[in-house]
N, C-alpha and C positions, 0 to 999 in steps of 0.2 A: 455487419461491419463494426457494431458497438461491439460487440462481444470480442472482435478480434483487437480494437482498439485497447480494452482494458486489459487484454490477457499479454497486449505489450508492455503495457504501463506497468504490470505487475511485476516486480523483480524477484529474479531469480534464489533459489536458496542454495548452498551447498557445503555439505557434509564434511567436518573433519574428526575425523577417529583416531584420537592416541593417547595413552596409559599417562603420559608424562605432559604437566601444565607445559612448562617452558615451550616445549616443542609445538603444542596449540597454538600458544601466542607468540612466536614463530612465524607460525604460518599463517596466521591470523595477518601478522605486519605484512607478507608477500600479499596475500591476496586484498589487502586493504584499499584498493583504488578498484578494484574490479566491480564491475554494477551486480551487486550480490548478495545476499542475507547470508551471513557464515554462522552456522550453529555447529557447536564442541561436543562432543561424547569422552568421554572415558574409557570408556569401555566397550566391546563387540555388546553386551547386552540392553547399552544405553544406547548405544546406534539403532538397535532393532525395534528400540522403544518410542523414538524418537521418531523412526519412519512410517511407524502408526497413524501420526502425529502430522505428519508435515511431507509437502510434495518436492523430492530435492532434483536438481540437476544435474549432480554433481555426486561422488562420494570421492573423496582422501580417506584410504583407509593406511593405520601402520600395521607393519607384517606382525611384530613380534609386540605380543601383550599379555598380561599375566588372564589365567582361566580361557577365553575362547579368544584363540586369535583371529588377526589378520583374515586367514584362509576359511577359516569355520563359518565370520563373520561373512563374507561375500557369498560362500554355499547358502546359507541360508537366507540372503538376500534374491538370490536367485531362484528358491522354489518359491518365495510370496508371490504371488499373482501382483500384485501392489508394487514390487519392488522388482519384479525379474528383468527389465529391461533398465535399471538404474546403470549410467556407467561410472565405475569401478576402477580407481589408479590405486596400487598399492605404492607406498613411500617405505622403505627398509633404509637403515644405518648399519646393519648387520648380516642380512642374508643377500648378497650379492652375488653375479653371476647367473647364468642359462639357465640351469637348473629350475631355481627358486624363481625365476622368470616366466618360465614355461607354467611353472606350477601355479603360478598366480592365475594366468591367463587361462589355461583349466580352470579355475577353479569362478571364474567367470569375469576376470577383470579385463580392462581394456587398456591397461597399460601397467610399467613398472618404473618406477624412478626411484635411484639409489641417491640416500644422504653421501655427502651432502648435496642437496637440492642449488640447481641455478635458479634464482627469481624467475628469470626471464624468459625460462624453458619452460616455467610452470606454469606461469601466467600466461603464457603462449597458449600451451594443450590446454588451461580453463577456458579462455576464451570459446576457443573449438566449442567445444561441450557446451557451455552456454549457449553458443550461437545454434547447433545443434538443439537444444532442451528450447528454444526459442521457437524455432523452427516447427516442431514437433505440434506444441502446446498451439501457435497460432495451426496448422493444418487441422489440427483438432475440434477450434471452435471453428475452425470457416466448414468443417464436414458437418458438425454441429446446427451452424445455421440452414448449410441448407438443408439439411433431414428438418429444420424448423418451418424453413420456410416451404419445403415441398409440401407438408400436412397442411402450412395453413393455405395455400391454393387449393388445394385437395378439398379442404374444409371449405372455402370460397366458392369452390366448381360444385360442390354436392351444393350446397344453402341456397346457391343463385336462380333467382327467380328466373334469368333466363336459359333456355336449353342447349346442351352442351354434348357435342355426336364426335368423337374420333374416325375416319375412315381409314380402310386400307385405301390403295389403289383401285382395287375391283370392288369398292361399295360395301364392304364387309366391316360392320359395324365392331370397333373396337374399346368403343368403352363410352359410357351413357349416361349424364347425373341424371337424379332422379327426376326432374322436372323432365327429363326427353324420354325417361321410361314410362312417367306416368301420363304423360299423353298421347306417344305411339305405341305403348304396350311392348310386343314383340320386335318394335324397331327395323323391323321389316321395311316397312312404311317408310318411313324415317331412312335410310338407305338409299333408298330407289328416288325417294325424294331431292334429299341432296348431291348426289348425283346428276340427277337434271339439271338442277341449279347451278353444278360446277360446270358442266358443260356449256351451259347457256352464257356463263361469266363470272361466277363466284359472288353473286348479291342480287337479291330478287326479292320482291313483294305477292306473296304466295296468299290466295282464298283458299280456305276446306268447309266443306260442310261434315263434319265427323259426326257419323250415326245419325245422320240426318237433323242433327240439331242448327241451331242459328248459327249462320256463314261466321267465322275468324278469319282472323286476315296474320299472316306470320312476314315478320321480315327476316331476312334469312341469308349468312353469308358465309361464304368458304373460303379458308385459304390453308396454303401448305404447311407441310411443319414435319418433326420427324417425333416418335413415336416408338419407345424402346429401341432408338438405333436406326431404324426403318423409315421409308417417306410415307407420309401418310397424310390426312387432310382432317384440319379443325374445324368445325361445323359451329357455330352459333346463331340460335333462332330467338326471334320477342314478339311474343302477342302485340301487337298494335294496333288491335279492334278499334280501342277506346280513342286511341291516336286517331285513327283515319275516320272515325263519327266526330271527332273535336274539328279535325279538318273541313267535314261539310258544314260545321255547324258555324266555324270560322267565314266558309267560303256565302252561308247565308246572311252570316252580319255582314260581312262586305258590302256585298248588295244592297242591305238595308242601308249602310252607312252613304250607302251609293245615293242613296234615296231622301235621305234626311240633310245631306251637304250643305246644300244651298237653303235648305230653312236653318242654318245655324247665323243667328243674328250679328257675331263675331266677324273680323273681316279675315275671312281663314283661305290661303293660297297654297301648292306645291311649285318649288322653284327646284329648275335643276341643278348643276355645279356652275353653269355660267350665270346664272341669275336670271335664266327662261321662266316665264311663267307654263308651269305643267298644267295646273286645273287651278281653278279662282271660280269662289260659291259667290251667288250672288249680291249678297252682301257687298262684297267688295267691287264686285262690277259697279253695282249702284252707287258707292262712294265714289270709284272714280268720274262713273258717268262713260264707263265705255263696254259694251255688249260683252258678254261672258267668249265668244268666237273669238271675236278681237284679242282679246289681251293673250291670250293663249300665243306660245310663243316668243313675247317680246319681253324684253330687258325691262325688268321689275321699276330700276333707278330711273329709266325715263319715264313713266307714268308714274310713279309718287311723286319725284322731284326732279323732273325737266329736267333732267344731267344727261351725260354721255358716257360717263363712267360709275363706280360705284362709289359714296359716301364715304371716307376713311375709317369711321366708326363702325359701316355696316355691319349688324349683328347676324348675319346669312355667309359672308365669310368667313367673320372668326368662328361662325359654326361649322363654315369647313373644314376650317386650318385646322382646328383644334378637336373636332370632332363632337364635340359634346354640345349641349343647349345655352342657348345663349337670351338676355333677358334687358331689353334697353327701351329707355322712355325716349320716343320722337317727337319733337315739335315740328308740325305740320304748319309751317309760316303762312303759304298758298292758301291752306285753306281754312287756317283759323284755330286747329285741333291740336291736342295733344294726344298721341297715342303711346300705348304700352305695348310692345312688339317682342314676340317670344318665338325665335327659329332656333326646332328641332330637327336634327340631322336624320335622313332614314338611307338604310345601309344597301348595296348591291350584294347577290352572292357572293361576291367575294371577300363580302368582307368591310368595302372597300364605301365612303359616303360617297351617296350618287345624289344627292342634294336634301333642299330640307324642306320641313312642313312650318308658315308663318302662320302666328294667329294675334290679328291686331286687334286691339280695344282699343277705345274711344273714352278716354277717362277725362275729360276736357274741365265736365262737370264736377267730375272728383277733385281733380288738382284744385281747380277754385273755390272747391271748399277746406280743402288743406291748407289752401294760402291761408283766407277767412279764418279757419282756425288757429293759425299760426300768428296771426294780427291779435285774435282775444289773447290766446294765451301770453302771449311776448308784452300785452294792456295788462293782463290778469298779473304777472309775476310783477313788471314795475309796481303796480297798484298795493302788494304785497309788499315789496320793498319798500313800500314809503311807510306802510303802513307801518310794519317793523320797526323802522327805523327810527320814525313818532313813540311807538311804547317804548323802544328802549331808551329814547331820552327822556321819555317821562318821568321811566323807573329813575332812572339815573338821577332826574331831575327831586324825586321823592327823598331817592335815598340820602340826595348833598340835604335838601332841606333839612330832614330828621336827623342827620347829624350836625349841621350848623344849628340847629336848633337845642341839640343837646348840648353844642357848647357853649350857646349862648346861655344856658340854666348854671354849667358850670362855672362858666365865667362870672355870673352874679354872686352865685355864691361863693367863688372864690375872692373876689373884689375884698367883702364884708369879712369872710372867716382867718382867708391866709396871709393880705396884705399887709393889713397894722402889726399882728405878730413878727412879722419877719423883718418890717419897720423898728420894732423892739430890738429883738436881738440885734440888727446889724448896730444899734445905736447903741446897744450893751456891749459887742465885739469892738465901737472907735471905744467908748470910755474904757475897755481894761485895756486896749491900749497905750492909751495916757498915764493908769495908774500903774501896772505892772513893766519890772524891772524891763531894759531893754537886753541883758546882757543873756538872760534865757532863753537859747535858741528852739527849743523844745514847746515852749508855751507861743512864741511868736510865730511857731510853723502851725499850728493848733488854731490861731485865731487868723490867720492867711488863708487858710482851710474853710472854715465858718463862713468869712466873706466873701471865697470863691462858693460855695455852696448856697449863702443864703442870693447873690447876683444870678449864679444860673435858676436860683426858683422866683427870681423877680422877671424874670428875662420868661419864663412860661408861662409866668400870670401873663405877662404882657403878650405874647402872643394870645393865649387865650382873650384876652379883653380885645385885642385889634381885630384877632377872626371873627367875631360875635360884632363888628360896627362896620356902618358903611364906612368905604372911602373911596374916593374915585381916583381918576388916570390924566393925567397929565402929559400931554407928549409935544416933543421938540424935535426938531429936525437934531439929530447927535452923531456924530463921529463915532462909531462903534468902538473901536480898535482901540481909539486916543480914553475912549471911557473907562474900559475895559483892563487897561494897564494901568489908568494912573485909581482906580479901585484896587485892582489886586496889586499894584505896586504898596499900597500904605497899608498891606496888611503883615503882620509879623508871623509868617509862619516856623513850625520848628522846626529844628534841626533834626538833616536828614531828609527835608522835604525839599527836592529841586522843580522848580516850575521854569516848564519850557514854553515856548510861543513860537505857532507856523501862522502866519498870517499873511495871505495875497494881496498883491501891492493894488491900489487905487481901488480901493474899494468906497461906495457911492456911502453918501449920508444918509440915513432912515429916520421917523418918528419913533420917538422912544421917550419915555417917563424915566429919567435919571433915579430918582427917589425910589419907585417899586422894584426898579432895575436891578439895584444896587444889591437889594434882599436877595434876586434872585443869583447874582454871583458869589454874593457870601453867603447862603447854605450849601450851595452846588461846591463851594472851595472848603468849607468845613465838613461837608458830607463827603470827600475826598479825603483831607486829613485823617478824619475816624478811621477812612477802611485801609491806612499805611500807619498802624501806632509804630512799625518797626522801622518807619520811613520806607520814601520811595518818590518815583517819578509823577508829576502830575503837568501832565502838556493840553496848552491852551489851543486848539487850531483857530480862525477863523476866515472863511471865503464864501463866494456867491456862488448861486444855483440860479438862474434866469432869476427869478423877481425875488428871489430871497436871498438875505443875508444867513451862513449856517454857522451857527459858533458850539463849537464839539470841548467838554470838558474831558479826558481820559485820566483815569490813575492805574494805579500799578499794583492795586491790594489784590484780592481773593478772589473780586467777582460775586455777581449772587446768583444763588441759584435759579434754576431755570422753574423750580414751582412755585415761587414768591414774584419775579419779575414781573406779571401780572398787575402786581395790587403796590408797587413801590410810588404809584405816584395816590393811593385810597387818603382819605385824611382818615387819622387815628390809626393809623398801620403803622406799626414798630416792630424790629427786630432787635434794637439794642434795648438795654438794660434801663439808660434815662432817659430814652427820647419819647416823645407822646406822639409822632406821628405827623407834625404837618409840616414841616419840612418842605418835603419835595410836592406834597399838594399845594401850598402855597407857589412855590416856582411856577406848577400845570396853570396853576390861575393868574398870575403875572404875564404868564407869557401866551393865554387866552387871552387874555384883555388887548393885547396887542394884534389880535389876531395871526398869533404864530401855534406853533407846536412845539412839543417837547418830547423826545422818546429814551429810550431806554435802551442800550447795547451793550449785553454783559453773559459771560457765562462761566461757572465755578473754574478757576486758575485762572483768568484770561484777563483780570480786572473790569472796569466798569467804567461806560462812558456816554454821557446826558448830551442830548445832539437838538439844538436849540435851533427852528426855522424859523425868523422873522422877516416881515414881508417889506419891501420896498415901497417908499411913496405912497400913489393912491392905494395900494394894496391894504394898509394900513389906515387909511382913514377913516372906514367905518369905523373903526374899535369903539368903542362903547365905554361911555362912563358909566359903571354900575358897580355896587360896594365889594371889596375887594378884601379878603384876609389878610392881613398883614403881619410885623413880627420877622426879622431874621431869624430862622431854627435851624441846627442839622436837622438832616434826613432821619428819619424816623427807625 
């Protein structure tokens, strides 16, 4: 069938023959929608060449062509073996009429058609011919497969281990692979043999003792069939010696197994399709406590569990339904147990489950030590977790020291080396001031500069010197909202920067440090400004979550990326050019001492927004006086 598939698939080719381009492509444009391969010749001698070459369906030949025409060209198509059944339309502009008609057809074509040509008559008769060359080619490979496939049965019937006998009608042995020659020899035997067997029914289990050796056993079966034409009968026989010794050897484990039943310590039963007990080894008698006679018979469900019907779970039905094994843990309330129940379906001749085999355990002891283990282990991982949890704030607790300690080195010696200097200049930028002219705008933008620059590096000492000293927390019952505005009300921001405010109406008063506060709203509104230099939106929201008040700073910049996110609240983490870093770790520590939180919601285009938890009432009154970095800074 593959073979006749692809030899559809395969399209057609067919031949056009004439001396003159034009008239190719011509004819090339008529047959152009036809499902076709169209190859050109020239000439009768490039035709000839070409069918060496290529399997056509098809030939257009022209009558009249310089050196071998039309007529020469089809003669000689016709003695190739290759080509002699090719069909042959000649196409003439010139030789028309009977005559030249006839002579075509002599000369082996199978048609004539005079220029000028109707499309539609032509594409008509190609069609034909195709359909035809179609036709041909598929009877070809279907004859093909089966001469393929007659060998490889042929090849199947000789190779096959079992024996393989033709009969006539009267016993007369027709044809014999070699496995039925080389065991009856002369097949004599073999005849008369099967024969009886047909008579008796056509399948039989036949003993020989041949030449007096050890008995075989053949099974053996006939039926009809025709046979060159004729009715005749197909014999096939198979040693099944080996089969029917595996059979007694089957039928002695039985027994044994017959024998061993009831020493299996397992609570192992056969149930029929309605939930009869078929056999139950003693085991299970003993669990329930009722004679192995007894239960035999009875509805499984009332002796495990005093029911009337079955369990909607029971795994002996859905091994019905379903056919296959079924595998479910029972709790045995009655009697204290847990059992592991495994009902495997066994099948009737036909096919067809006629009930199944149950084997209960008794895992009562297992299970409670699953629990037991499931107790350490669920001890062992808290015990982990806490533990975890201790080192990682230890580290954590190492690494603030080692860095507050670094800056408290910095800090000193910044105190002694940067302060008085900068003390200098700024007191050298008021005196030229005073002395130089005021009308040169060039030198007074120059010394505007110097002062904004030498404030922002007094403004870092100072942070530096507040992070490196204690100072404690202070808290008052405060009106968030009323705080919050009239802080970010007296701040001048630039232009270009619009500050919005969503704020939920009656919201409760909290404990709150005005003073540390304050810090934390002016870096969180300067750490905003930075990341909009082109302007943009910066909105205030703030509302309750059960015991906490949530105040979310959002702006409108760039966002930061998602691999720094991480470390934006680290002290000494900086991305910009002038910041040193404590910034937003000052905010993390302001609004720890309150016992709130601080997080981070940002990713690149999306802008960035500080989402502030502080706790209501007693939620807050543990907070903890302990020394606290201080310092307004942007974010780092």
């Amino acid at each position: 069938m593959e073979r006749i598939v692809r030899c559809l698939m395969k399209r057609a080719k067919i031949l056009i023959v004439d001396d003159r381009v034009e008239n190719l492509i011509a004819m090339e444009k008529v047959l152009a929608a036809m499902d076709a391969e169209l190859l050109r010749a020239g000439s009768g001698n490039e035709a000839l060449a070409l069918t060496l070459d290529h399997d056509f369906a098809l030939a257009l030949l022209d009558v009249q062509m310089p050196g071998m025409d039309g007529y020469e060209t089809a003669e000689l198509l016709r003695q190739n073996r290759r080509t002699a059944h090719l069909p042959v339309i000649f196409v003439s502009a010139v030789f028309s009429g009977e005559y030249y008609q006839v002579r075509g057809i002599e000369s082996g074509a199978v048609d004539f058609l005079e220029k000028p040509i109707v499309p539609q008559i032509l594409r008509g008769k190609v069609a034909v011919f195709l359909d035809l060359y179609r036709q041909r080619r598929q009877l070809e490979e279907a004859n093909a497969e089966l001469v393929q496939n007659r060998d490889v049965l042929h090849s199947l019937v000789e190779q096959s281990s079992d024996g393989f006998v033709i009969l006539d009608p009267d016993g007369s042995i027709l044809f014999a692979n070699h496995m039925a020659r080389a065991f009856f020899g002369d097949c004599a035997t073999a005849g008369e043999l099967f024969t009886r067997i047909l008579v008796a029914g056509g399948r039989s289990e036949v003993e020989l003792e041949p030449g007096g050796e050890e008995k075989i056993v053949l099974e053996v079966s006939v039926s009809p069939t025709v046979w060159r034409g004729k009715r005749a009968y197909v014999t096939m026989w198979r040693d099944i010696t080996e089969r029917k010794k595996l059979e007694n050897s089957l039928r002695a484990a039985a027994a044994a197994w017959r024998r061993t039943f009831d020493a299996i310590s397992d609570l192992v039963s056969v149930h029929d399709r309605q939930c009869r007990f078929v056999r139950v080894n003693k085991a299970l008698a003993d669990f329930l406590g009722v004679p192995v006679r007894e239960l035999v018979g009875r509805h499984c469900y009332e002796e495990m569990h005093g029911l009337q019907s079955p369990v909607p779970e029971c795994p002996h039905l859905a091994s019905i339904r379903e056919g296959v094994p079924v595998s479910l843990e029972v709790e045995d309330h009655k009697r204290g147990k847990v059992l592991q129940i495994t009902t495997s379906p066994y099948f009737d001749g036909e096919g067809d489950v006629a009930g199944c085999v149950h084997i209960a355990r008794d895992v009562t002891a297992g299970k409670e030590q699953e629990r037991q283990l499931q107790r350490y282990s669920e001890q062992l991982e808290e015990l982990v977790a806490e533990r975890t949890a201790e080192l990682q704030a230890a580290q954590e607790q190492i690494l603030r020291q080692e860095k507050l300690a670094a800056i408290g080195r910095l800090a000193a010696s910044v105190r002694h080396d940067l302060r008085n200097p900068l003390g200098v200049i700024g007191n050298s930028v008021y005196f030229l001031k005073l002395i130089l002219p005021k009308d040169n705008e060039k030198v007074a933008r120059h010394l505007r500069i110097m002062e904004e620059q030498v404030r922002h590096c007094d403004t870092i000492i100072g942070d530096l010197l507040d992070f490196s000293k204690d100072m404690g927390i202070n808290l008052e019952m405060t009106d968030l909202e009323a705080f919050c505005r009239r802080v970010l009300g007296g701040l001048n921001l630039p232009a270009g920067i619009r500050l919005d405010w969503q704020v939920e109406a009656a919201l409760p008063q909290l404990p709150l440090d005005e003073h540390l506060m304050r810090r934390v709203l002016l870096n969180l509104v300067n750490n905003a400004v930075q990341a909009m230099p082109a302007g943009g939106r910066l909105q205030v929201s703030l509302g309750r979550d059960q015991d906490h008040l949530v105040l979310r700073f959002s702006d409108s910049g760039p966002g930061i990326p998602a691999d720094i996110l991480p470390d934006v609240f680290t002290p000494l983490f900086s991305t910009k050019p002038g910041g040193i870093g404590l910034g937003l770790s000052i905010v993390k520590d302001i609004v720890e001492r309150h016992q709130g939180s601080v997080r981070c919601e940002s990713g690149e285009g999306k802008g960035a927004s500080f989402v502030l938890r502080l706790p209501l009432g007693e939620a807050a009154a543990g907070a903890e006086t302990t020394p606290l970095p201080g310092g307004p800074e942007t974010a780092g």
